[in-house]
Every structure is written in C-alpha cells, then in structure tokens.
BADO-620241 format. One record per residue: residue in one letter; x, z, y of N, C-alpha, C, O in turn. Coordinates in steps of 0.05 Angstrom, whole numbers, padded with zeros to 5 digits, always signed. Layout:
N
AXZYXZYXZYXZY ...
This chain:
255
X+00067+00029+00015+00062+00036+00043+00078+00061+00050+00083+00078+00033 X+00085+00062+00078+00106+00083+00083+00085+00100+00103+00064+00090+00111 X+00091+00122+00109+00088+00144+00136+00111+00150+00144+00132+00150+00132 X+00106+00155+00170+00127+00165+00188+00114+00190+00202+00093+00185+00215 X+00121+00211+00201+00116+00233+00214+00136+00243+00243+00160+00248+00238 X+00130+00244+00260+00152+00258+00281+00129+00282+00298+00105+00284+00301 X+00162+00302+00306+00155+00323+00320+00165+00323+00346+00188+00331+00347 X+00158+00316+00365+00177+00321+00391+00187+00349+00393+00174+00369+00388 X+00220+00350+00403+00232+00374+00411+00224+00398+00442+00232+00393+00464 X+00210+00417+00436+00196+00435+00457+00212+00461+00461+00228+00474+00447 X+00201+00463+00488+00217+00496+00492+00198+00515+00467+00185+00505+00449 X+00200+00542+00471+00182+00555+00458+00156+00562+00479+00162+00579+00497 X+00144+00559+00479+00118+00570+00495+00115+00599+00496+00120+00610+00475 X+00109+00611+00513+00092+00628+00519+00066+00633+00527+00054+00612+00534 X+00052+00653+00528+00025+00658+00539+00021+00652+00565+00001+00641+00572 X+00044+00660+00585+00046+00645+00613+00044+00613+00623+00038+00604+00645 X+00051+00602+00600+00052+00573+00608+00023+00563+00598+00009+00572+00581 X+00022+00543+00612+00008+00522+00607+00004+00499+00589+00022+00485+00583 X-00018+00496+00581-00021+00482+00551-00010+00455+00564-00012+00451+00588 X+00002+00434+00545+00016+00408+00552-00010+00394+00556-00030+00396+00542 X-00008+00374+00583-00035+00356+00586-00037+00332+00564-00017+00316+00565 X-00055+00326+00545-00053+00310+00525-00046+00282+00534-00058+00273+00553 X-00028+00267+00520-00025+00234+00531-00047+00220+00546-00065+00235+00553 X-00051+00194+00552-00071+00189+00559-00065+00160+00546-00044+00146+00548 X-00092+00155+00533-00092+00139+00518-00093+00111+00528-00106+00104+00548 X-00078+00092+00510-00071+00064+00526-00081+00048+00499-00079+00057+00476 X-00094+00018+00509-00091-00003+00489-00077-00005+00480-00055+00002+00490 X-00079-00020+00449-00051-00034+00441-00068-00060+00426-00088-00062+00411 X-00047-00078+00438-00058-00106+00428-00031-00120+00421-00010-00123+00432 X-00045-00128+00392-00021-00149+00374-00038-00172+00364-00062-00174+00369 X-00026-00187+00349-00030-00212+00337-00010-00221+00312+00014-00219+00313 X-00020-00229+00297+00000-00237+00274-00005-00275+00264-00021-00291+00273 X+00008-00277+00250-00002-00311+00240-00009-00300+00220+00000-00278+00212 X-00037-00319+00202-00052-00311+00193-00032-00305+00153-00039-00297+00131 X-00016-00311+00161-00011-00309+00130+00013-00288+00129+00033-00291+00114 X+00011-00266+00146+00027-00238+00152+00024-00223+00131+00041-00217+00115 X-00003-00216+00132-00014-00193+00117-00018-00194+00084-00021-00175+00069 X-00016-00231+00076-00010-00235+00055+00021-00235+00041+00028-00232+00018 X+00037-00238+00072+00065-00233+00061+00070-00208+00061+00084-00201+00042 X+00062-00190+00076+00073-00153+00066+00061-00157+00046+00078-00161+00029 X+00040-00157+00037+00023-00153+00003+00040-00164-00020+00047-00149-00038 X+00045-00191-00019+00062-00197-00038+00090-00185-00040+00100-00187-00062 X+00106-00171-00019+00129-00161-00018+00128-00132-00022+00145-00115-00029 X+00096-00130-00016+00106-00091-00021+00110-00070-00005+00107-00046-00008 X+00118-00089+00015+00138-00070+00038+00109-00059+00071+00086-00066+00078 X+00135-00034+00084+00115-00037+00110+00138-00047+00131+00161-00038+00126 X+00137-00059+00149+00148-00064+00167+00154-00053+00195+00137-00052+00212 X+00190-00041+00199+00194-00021+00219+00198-00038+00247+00211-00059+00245 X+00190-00032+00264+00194-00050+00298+00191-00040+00311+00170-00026+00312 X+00218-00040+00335+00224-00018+00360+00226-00034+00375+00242-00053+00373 X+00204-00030+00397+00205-00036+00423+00209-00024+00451+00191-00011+00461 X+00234-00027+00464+00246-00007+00474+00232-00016+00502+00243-00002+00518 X+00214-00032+00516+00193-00048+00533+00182-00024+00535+00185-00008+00554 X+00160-00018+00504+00137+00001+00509+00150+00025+00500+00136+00044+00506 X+00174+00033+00488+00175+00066+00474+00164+00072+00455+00152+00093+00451 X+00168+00047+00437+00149+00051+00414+00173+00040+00385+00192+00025+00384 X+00155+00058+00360+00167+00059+00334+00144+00045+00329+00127+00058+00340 X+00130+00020+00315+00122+00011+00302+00127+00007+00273+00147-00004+00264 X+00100+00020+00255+00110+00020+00227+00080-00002+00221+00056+00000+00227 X+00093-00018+00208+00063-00037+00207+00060-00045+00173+00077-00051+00156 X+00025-00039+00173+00021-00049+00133+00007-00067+00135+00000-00081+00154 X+00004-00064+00114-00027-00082+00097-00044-00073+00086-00040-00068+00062 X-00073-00066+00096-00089-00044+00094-00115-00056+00080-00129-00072+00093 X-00119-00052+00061-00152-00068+00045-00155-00088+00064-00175-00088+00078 X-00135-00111+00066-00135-00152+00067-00132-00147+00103-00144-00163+00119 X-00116-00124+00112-00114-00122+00147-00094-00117+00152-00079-00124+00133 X-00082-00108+00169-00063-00098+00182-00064-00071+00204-00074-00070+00226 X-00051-00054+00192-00051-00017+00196-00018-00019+00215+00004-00025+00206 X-00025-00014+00240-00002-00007+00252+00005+00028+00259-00009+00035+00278 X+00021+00046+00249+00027+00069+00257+00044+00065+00283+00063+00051+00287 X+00030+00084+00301+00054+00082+00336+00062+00103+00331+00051+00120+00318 X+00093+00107+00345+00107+00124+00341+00116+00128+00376+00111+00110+00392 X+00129+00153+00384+00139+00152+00417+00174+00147+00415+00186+00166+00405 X+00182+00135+00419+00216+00153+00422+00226+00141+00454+00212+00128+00469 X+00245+00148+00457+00263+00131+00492+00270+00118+00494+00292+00123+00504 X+00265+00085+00491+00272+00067+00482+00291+00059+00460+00314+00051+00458 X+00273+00065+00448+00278+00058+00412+00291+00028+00414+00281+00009+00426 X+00314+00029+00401+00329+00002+00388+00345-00003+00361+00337-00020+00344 X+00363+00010+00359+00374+00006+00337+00351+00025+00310+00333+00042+00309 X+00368+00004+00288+00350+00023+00267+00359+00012+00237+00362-00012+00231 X+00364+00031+00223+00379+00027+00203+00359+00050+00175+00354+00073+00182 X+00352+00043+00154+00341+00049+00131+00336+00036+00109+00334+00013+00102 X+00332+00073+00090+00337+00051+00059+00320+00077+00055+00311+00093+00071 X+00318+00075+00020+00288+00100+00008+00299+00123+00017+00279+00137+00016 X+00317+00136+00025+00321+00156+00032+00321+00165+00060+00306+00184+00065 X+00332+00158+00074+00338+00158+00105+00326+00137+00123+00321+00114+00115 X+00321+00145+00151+00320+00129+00177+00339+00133+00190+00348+00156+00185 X+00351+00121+00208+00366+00125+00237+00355+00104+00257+00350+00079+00256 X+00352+00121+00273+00339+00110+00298+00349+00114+00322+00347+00136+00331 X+00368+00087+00342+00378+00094+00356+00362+00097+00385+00345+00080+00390 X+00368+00120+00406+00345+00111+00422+00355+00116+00451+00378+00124+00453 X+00344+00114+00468+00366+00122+00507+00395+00143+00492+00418+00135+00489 X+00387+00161+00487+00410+00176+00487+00424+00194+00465+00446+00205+00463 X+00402+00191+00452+00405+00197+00423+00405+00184+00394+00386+00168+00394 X+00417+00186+00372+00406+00174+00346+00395+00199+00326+00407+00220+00323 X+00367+00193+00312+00340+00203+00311+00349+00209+00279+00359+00187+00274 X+00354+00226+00251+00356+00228+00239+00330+00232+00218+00326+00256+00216 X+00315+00220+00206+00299+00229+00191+00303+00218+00168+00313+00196+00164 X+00288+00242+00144+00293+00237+00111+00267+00236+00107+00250+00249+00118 X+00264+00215+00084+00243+00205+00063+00245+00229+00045+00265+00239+00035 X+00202+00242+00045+00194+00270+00029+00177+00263+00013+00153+00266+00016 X+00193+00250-00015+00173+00239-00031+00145+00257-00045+00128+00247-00059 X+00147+00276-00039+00137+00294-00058+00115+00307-00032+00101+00326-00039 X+00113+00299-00012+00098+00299+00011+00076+00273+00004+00053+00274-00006 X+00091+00252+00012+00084+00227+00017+00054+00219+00000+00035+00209+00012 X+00054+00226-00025+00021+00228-00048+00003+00237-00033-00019+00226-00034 X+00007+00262-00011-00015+00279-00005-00023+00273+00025-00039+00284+00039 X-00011+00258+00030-00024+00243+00057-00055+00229+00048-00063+00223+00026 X-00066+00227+00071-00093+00219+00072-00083+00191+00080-00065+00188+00097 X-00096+00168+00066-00115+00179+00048-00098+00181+00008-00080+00166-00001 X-00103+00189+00004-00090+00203-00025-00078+00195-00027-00074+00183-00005 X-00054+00186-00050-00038+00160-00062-00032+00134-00050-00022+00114-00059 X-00044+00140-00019-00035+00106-00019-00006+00105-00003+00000+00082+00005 X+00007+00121+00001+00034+00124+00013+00054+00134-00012+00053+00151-00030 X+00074+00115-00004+00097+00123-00029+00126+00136-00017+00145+00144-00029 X+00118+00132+00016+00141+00145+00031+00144+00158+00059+00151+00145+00078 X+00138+00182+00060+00136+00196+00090+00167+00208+00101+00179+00228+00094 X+00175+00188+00122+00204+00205+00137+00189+00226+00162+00172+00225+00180 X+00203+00240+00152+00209+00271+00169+00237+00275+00189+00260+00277+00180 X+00230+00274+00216+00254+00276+00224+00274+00303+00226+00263+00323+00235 X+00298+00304+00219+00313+00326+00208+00331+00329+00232+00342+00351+00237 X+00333+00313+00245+00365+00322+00265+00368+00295+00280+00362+00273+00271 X+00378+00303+00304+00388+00283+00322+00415+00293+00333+00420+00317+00334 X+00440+00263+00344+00463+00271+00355+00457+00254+00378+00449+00231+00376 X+00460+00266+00401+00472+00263+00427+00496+00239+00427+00518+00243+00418 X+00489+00214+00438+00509+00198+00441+00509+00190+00475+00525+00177+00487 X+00493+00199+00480+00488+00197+00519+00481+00160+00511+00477+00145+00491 X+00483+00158+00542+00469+00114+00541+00495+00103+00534+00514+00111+00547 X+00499+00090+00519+00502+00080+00501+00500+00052+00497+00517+00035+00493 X+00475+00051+00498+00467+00026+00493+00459+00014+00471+00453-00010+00468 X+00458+00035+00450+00459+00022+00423+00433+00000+00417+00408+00000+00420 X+00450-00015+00408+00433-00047+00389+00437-00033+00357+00441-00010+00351 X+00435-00053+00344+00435-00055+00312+00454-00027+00304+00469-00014+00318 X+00447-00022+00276+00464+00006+00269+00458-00016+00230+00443-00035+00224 X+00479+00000+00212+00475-00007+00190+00489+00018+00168+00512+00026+00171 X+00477+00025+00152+00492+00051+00136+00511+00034+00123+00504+00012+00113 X+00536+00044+00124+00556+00032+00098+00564+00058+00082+00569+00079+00093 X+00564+00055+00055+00560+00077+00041+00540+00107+00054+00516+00106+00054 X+00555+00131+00063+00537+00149+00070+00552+00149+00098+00558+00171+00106 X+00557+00129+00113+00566+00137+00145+00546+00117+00161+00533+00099+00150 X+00546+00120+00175+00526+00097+00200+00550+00085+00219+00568+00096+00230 X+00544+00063+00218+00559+00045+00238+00534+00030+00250+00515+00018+00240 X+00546+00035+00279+00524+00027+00307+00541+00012+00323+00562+00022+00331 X+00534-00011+00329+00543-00028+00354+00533-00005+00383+00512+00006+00391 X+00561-00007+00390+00553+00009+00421+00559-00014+00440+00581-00023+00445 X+00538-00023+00448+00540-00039+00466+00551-00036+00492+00562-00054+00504 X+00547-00006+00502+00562+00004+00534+00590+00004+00540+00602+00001+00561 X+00599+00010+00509+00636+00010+00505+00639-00017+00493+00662-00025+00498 X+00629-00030+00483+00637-00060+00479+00651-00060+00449+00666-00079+00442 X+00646-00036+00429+00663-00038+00399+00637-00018+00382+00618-00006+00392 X+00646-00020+00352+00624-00007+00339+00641+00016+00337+00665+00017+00339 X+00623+00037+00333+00627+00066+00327+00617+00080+00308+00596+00073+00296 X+00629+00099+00303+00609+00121+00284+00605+00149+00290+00617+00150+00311 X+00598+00168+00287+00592+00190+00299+00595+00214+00279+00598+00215+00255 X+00594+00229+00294+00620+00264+00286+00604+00281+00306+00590+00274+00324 X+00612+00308+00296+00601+00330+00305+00629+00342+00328+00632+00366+00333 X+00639+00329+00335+00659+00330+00355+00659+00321+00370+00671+00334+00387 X+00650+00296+00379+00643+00278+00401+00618+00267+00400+00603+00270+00381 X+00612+00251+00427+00586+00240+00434+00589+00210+00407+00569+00198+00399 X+00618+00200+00396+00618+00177+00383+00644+00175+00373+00659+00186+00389 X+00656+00165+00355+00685+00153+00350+00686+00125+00352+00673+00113+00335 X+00696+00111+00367+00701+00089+00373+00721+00083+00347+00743+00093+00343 X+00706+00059+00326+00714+00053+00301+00730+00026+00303+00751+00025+00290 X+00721+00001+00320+00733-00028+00324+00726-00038+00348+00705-00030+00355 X+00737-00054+00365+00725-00071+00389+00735-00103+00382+00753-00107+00365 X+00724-00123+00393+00741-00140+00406+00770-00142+00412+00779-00127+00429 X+00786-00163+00397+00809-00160+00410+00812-00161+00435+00821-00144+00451 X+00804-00183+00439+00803-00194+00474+00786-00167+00494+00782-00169+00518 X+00779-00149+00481+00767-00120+00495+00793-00110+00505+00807-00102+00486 X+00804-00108+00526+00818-00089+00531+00825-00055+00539+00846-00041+00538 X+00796-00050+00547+00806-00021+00548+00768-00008+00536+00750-00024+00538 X+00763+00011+00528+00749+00024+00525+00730+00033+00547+00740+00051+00561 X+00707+00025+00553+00694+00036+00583+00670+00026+00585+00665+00003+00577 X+00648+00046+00599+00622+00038+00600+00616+00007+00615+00602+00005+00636 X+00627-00012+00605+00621-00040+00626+00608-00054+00613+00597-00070+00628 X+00597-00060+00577+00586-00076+00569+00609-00102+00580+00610-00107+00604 X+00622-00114+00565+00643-00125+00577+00637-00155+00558+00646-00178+00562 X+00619-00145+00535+00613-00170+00522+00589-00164+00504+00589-00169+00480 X+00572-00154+00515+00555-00161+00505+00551-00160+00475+00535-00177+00469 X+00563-00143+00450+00563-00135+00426+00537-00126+00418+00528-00104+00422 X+00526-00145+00407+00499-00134+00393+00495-00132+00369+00478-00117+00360 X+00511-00148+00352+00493-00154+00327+00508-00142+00313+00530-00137+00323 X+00501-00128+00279+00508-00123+00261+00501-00132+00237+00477-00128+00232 X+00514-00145+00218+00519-00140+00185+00524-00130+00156+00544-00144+00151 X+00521-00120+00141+00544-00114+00126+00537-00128+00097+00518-00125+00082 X+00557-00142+00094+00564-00152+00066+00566-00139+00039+00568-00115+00039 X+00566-00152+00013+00567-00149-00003+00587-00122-00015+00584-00105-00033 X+00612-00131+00010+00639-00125+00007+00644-00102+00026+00666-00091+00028 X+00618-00092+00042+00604-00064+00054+00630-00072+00082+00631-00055+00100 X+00649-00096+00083+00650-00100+00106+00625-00116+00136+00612-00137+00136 X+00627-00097+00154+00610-00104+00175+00618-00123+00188+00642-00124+00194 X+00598-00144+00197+00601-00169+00215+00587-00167+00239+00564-00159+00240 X+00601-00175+00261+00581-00170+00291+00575-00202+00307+00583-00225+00303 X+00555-00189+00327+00549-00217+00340+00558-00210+00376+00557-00187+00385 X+00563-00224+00385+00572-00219+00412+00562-00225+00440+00563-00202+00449 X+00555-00238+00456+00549-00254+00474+00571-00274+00488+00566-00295+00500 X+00602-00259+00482+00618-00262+00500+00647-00271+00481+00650-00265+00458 X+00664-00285+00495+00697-00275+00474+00721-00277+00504+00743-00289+00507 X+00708-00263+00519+00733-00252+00542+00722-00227+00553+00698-00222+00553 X+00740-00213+00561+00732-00179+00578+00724-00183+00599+00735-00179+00621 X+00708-00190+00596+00698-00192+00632+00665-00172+00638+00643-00171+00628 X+00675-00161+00655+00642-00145+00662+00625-00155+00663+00609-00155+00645 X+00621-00168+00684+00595-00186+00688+00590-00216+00692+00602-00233+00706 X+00565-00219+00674+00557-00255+00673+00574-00268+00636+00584-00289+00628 X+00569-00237+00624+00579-00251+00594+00572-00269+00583+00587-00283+00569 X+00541-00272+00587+00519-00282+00579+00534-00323+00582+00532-00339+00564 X+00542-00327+00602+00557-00347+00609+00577-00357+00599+00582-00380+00608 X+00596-00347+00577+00626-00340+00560+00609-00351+00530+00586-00353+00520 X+00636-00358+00524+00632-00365+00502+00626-00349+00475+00633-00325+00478 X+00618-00353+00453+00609-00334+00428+00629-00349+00403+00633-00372+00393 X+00637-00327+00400+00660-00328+00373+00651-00302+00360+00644-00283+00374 X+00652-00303+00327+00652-00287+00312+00674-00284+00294+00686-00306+00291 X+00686-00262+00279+00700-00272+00260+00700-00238+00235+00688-00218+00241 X+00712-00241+00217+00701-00217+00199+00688-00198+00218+00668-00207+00229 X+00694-00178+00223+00683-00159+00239+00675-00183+00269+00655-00184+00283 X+00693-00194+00268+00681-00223+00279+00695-00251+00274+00719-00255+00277 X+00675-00269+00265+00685-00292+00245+00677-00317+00275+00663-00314+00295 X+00690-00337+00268+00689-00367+00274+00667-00381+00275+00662-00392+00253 X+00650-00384+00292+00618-00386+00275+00617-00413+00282+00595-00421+00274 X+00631-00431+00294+00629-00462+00308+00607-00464+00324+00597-00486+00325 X+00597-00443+00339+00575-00443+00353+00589-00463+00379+00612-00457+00384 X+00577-00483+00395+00589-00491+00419+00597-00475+00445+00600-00452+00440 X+00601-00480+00465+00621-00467+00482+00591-00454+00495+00569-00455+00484 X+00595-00445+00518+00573-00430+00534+00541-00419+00509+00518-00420+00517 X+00546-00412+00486+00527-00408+00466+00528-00378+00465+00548-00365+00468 X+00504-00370+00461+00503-00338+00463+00495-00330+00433+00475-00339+00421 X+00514-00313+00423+00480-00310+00388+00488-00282+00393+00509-00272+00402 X+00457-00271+00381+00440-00241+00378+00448-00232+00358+00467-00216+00357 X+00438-00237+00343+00431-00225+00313+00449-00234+00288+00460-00256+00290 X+00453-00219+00266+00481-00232+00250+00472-00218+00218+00469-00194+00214 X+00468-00242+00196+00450-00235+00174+00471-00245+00153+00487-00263+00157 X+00466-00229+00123+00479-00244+00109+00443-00250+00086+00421-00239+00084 X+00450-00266+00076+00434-00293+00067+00447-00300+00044+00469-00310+00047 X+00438-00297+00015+00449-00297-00006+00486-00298-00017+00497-00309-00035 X+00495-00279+00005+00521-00287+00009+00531-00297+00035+00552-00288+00041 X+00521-00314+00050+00529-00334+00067+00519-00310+00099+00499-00296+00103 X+00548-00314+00118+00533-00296+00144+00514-00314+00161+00523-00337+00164 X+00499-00311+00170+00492-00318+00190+00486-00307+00213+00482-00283+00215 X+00483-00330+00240+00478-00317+00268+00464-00327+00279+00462-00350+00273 X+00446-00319+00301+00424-00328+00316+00434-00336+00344+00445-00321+00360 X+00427-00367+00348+00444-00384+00365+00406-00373+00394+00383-00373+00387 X+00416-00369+00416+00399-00370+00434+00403-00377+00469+00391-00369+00489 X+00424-00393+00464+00430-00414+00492+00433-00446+00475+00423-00454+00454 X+00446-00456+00489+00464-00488+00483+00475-00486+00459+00491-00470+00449 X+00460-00510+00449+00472-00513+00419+00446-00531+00403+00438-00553+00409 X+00434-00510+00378+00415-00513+00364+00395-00498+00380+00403-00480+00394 X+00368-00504+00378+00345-00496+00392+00347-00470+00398+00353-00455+00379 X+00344-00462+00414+00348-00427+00413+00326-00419+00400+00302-00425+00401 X+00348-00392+00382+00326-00367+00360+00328-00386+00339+00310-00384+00322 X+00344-00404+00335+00351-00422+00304+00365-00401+00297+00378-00387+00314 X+00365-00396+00263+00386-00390+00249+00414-00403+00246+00413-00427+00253 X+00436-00395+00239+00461-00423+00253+00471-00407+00223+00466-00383+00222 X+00482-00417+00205+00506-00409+00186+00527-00410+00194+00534-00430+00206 X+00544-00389+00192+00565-00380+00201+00594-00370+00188+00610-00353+00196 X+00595-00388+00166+00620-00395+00148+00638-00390+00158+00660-00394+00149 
C-alpha cells in the first residue's frame, strides 16, 4: 500500500490576514466490479487515477477485503508517470515532482501498513500545455504535449524542449493540430505515441485518419479511426481503437 502526501504552495501569512476558509466538503461516490479488490490483493499494488473532470489524484487500495480511496487536489491532473522512487504529475500548468520517503512511509497510521509515502519536492511551469501521458526513460521525463502537437521534455531554461512531432506537423504552435495523446516506451526505452489525426489540420482531427509508427508506427487501424492510448504487452505495441473499426475502447495490436 502506498501514501501520498501533498502540500499546497502559500504566501507566507501574517497576523493581519485571515485564516484560509476550510474546503467544503463534497461526496464521493465510486463503484468497482466485484472482483477489484481481489485483484489489487493478489497484485500487491495501489492504484494511481487522475481525473481532470473533478481535480482529483486518486490513490486507491485494498483495505481488510475493501477498498481505501486517498483524494488528492491538483488543476486538472492528467498525465502521470511513476516507479518506487518518483511521481510526475502533469497538471493545467504545471508538472508536480514528488519522491518516494521510505523511511517515513512505516510510521504512517496506521503502523506498517504503508510501504510507500511520495512527498512532493518541486514543480516546473510548463503553462497549458495540455499534457496527456508522460513516461520516464532512463532519468528524463518525456510528456506528450498535446497543445504543440510533439513530445517534449523539460529544462530549467524553458517552459519545455520540444523533443519530436509528427512529420506531417508542420510548424510548432498552440493548435492541437492532431490530437497527440498517447505514450509508450519499449523495451528498447524507445517511445511510441497515439494520435487522433495524420494531417496538420487545427480543427475536427478527431475526423482524420490515425497512423502510428515507431515514435509513430503503422497500426492498420481503418480510415476515419481515432486511438487513445498506446501499450506495450509482452513485447508487442498496442493501441486503443475508439471510433470505426473494432468496437470502441478494444485493444487493437499494433505490429
């Protein structure tokens, strides 16, 4: 089981100001199929989910035969990339830096039952963006920027380095021009993306056809097909077909 700890960023206070008015508290209602909480148990794991709808970091367990959801706030939380050491969390305008404090993590309540608490350490300024999927390759982060239409990586020099686009991308610019969402990374720590689109066109990508190939591969998806999401699978990529084709939200192999 994991913790997630966060601090929101504050002015300093003084005695002049005014104490912050406390949130005001909202339902939260979920549902799972009934054989969820048997699958985190057998795997071990807690499960991270950003919903950029509500502004929420969802960290979800398996709690004596239930299900323990931790809520988290960020600005519309989306991308998100982690392993035992690190989180990155991409969110409106920023990506969220926090490190795994193992030597914390024991002394959470209740005792021993947490094996991992992230602490957030630092955030960079990427302005909107847009960011979807992010994936560490070795110790750098690569994020699909969806607003410039290519993946990037980030420096203490700029808001981003624009790392690859689309060929058929022609110029660099906030238009979302195709719809670039998905990320992978292979065996071979090269990254694979998913697109909506395979022409520059601003608006109505959603309508254009979906081609992938290494950084984007050939996926034989049919013409007017849109795919999301882009996985590798014992070796093999795959992409998530969600117009014309195979049922949409099928998995599609992508050879």
């Amino acid at each position: 089981m994991s913790a997630l700890t966060t601090a929101p960023c504050s002015a300093p206070s003084s005695d002049r100001q005014a104490a912050p008015a406390a949130p005001t508290a909202v339902e939260f209602h979920y549902a799972q199929t009934d054989s969820f909480v048997a699958l985190l148990q057998q795997l071990g794991v807690s499960l991270l989910v950003t919903t950029y709808q509500a502004n929420k970091l969802l960290v979800v367990r398996a709690v004596a035969g239930g299900l323990s959801t931790l809520v988290r706030h960020f600005d519309k939380p989306m991308g998100l990339a982690v392993d035992s050491r690190r989180l990155a969390l991409g969110t409106l305008n920023q990506v969220w830096f926090l490190r795994n404090a193992p030597d914390i993590a024991p002394r959470i309540e209740p005792a021993g039952a947490h094996d991992a608490c992230y602490l957030p350490r630092s955030c960079h300024v990427t302005g909107d963006i847009a960011v979807h999927e992010m994936a560490w390759v070795g110790e750098e982060l690569w994020i699909v920027n969806t607003r410039f239409s290519c993946l990037c990586t980030l420096g203490p020099d700029y808001s981003f380095f624009p790392r690859w686009r689309p060929p058929f991308i022609t110029a660099l610019a906030a238009e979302d021009r195709c719809h670039l969402n998905g990320l992978a990374v292979g065996q071979d720590s090269n990254p694979a993306t998913a697109q909506g689109g395979s022409e520059s066109y601003i608006s109505r990508w959603s309508q254009r056809s979906a081609t992938l190939s290494r950084v984007i591969w050939s996926s034989g998806l049919p013409r007017r097909s849109r795919s999301s999401s882009t996985c590798w699978i014992s070796g093999a990529r795959y992409g998530r077909s969600l117009a014309i084709g195979p049922p949409p939200g099928c998995v599609v192999p992508c050879r």
